[in-house]
N, C-alpha and C positions, 0 to 999 in steps of 0.2 A: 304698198311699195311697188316700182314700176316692176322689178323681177321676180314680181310671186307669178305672172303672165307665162303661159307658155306660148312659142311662137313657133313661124315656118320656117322648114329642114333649110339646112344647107344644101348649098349646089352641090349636082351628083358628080364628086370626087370619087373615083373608087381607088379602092388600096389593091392590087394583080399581086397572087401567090407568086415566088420564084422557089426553083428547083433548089432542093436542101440535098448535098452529096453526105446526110446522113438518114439510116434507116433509124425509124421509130420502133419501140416494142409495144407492142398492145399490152402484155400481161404487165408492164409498169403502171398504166392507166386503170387498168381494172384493178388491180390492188388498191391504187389510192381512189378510186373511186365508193369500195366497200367501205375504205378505212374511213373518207371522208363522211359519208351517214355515222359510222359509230360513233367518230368523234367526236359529232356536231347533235346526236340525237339530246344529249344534256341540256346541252346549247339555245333548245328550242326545235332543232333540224332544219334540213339544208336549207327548207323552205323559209323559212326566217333572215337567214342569210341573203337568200333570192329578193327577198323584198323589200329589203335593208339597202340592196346597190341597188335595186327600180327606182327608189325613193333618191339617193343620191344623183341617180343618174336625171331624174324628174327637177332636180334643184340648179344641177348644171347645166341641162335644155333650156330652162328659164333664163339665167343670168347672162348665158352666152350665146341664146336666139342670135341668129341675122336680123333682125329687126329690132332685137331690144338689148345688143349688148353694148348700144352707146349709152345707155342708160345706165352702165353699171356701177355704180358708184362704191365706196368705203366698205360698208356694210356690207353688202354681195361679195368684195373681194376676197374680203376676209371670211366670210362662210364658205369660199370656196377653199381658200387657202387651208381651213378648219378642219375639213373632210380630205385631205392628202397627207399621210400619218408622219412619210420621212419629212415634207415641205411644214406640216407644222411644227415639229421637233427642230430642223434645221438649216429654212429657208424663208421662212416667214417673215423675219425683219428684212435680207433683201431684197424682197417683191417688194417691201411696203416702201423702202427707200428710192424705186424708180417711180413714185407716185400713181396715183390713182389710173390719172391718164394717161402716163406711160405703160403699165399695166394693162390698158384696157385697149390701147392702141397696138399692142405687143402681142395680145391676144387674140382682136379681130383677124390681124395680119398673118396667125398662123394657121385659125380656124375657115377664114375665108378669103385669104390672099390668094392671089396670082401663082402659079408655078407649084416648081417639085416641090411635093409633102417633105421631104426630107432634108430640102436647103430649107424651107421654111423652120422647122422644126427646130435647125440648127441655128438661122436667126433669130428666134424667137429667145434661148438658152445664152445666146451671147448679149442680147442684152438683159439680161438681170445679174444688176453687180454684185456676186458671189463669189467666195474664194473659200479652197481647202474641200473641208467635208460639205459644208452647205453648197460649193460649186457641184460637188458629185450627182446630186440628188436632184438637179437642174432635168434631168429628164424624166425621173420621178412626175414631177409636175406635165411638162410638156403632153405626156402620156396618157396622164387621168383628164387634164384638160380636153383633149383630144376623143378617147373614150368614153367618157360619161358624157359628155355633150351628142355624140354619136355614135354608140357601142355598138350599131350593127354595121356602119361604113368601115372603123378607124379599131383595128383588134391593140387589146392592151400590150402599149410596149413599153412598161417600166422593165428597169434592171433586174427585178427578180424574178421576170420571166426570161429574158437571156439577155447579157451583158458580155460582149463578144470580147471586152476587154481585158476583163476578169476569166472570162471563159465558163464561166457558172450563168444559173439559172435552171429554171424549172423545164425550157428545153435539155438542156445538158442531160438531166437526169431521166431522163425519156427517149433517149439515143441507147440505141441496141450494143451492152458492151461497153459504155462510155469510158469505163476505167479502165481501158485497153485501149484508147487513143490521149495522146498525150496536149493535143489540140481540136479541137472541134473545126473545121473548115467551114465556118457557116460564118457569113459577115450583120452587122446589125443594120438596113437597111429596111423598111418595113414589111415589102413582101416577105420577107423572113417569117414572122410577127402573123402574117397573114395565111401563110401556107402553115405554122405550127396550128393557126386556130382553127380549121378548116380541117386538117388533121384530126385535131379534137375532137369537133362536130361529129365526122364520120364514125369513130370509137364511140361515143355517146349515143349515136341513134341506131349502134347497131348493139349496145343495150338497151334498148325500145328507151329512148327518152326523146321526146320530141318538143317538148315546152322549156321555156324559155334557155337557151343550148347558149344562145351571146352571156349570161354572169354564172352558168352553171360551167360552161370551159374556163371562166373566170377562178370560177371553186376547187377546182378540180386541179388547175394548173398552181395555185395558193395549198392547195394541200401536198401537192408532189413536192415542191418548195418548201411548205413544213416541215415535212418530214429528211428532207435533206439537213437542215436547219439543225432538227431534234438529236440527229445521227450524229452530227460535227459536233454539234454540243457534249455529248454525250459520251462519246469518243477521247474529247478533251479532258472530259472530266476523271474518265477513270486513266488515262496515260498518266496527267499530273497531279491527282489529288486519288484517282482510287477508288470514284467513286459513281455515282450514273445522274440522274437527272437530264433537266433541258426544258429546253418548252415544248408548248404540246402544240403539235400543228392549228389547231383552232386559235392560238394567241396571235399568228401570222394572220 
């Protein structure tokens, strides 16, 4: 099949950090950073993980190439749609309803259209006819599209790394203090997204990690998230039942 091929990068777009009027904590990172080996040493370890999104990210280089993603047909759509957990649960039949070639026209146009990353991103969401919970999750997609195809240009900006809307994410919970501000000041624009991961990077390498920092900030940022997840959970459980549980950051 034409998308087993891997082809050449996209045009150098680049994503510019902008200034975040919040301060980070280090010692939140480094905690979820310990935590995330523990949790994950069962698991296989991190390293597993690491090669599980190289492999993902190697599938969506392929299908969404500049030179081979008119080629993308049925088959490829849908193994991408497969590999995007909120969009297979609950966006999957509206991708498949703007057809093939709408899909694939809707996706060059955001990956290597003309203009702002972020009108694009926003056209790209408007047209996939979705409503309610499957509309939410509309950037879910846009995000891993964008990311695994180029995870060293384009940092991941699904909702559960920040959702300016909701006010949560796995930035929120890495803001120095954060349950002492009743609003985060920080807008969802990509530099955001951009300056969070760069952020990361620097933490990371100044616990000597130097290999692969683009899906291990990925790890890292999915475990702080976890564990936020686990806490609410958990919290719930014993206010109205009494009791503890949750899930465990590795299910995220």
């Amino acid at each position: 099949m034409a998308w087993l091929r891997r082809a050449k990068n996209a045009p150098a777009e680049t994503v510019e950090p902008v200034s975040l009027d919040v301060e980070f904590d280090p010692q939140v990172l480094d905690g979820a950073l310990g935590q995330l080996f523990d949790d994950l040493d069962a698991e296989g370890g991190v390293e597993r993980y690491v090669a599980a999104m190289k492999l993902k990210s190697e599938l969506f280089g392929r299908l969404l190439s500049r030179d081979q993603i008119d080629a993308l047909d049925a088959e490829g759509r849908d193994a991408l749609l497969e590999r995007i957990f909120p969009v297979r649960r609950r966006l999957a039949p509206a991708v498949r309803k703007l057809g093939v070639d709408g899909f694939r026209d809707a996706a060059k146009e955001l990956l290597y259209g003309k203009g702002d990353l972020a009108e694009r991103m926003a056209a790209f969401e408007a047209k996939i006819p979705a409503e309610g919970k499957a509309r939410r999750t509309m950037r879910d997609l846009t995000a891993e599209l964008l990311h695994f195809t180029d995870p060293e240009r384009y940092p991941l900006m699904a909702r559960w790394v920040w959702d300016p809307r909701t006010d949560s994410g796995a930035l929120r919970e890495l803001v120095y203090r954060a349950d002492q501000i009743d609003k985060l000041p920080v807008g969802g624009e990509p530099g955001v997204y951009e300056a969070l991961r760069q952020w990361v990077v620097e933490q990371l390498e100044a616990n000597h990690f130097y290999r692969d920092l683009t899906f291990m900030t990925d790890l890292v940022l999915a475990q702080i998230y976890g564990l936020y997840i686990k806490a609410t959970a958990e919290s719930f459980l014993r206010t109205d039942f009494g009791g503890g549980g949750g899930e465990e950051p590795a299910e995220h």
